[in-house]
N, C-alpha and C positions, 0 to 999 in steps of 0.2 A: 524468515518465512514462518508463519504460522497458520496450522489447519485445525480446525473446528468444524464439527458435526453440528452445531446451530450457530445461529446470532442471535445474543442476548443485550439487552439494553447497554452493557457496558462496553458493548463490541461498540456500537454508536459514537459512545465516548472517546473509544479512543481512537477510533478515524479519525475524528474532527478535530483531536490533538496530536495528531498525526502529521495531517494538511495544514493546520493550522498554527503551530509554533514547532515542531518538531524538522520534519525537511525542510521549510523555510528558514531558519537557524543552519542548519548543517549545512545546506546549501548556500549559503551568504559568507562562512567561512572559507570555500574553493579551499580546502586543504585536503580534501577524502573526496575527491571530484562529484559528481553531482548524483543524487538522492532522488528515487519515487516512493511512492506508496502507493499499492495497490490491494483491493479486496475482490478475491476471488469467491462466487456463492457455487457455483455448479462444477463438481468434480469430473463432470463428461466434457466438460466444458471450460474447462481449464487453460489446459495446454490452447486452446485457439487463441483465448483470452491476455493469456501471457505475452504469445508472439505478436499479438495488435499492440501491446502496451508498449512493447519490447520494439515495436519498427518507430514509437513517435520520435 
């Protein structure tokens, strides 16, 4: 987990290397069972956020 008071251009970046070769890799291996990524923007709004992620 990590929390940040803004998102800057390289926040962008690394989402989309995140979703994009990162938990697709660790998840294709099934040895550390299964990988999300998630980005959360509102701190009041969090915790809802998590447990929606959290029930897929």
């Amino acid at each position: 987990m990590e929390i940040k008071g803004y998102r800057r251009e390289d926040a962008k970046v690394k989402k989309t290397t995140m979703e994009t070769y990162w938990m697709p890799s660790l998840n294709h291996l099934q040895k550390y069972g299964r990988w999300a990524f998630a980005e959360f923007g509102d701190i009041f709004q969090m915790e809802s956020d998590f447990a929606e992620k959290d029930s897929r």
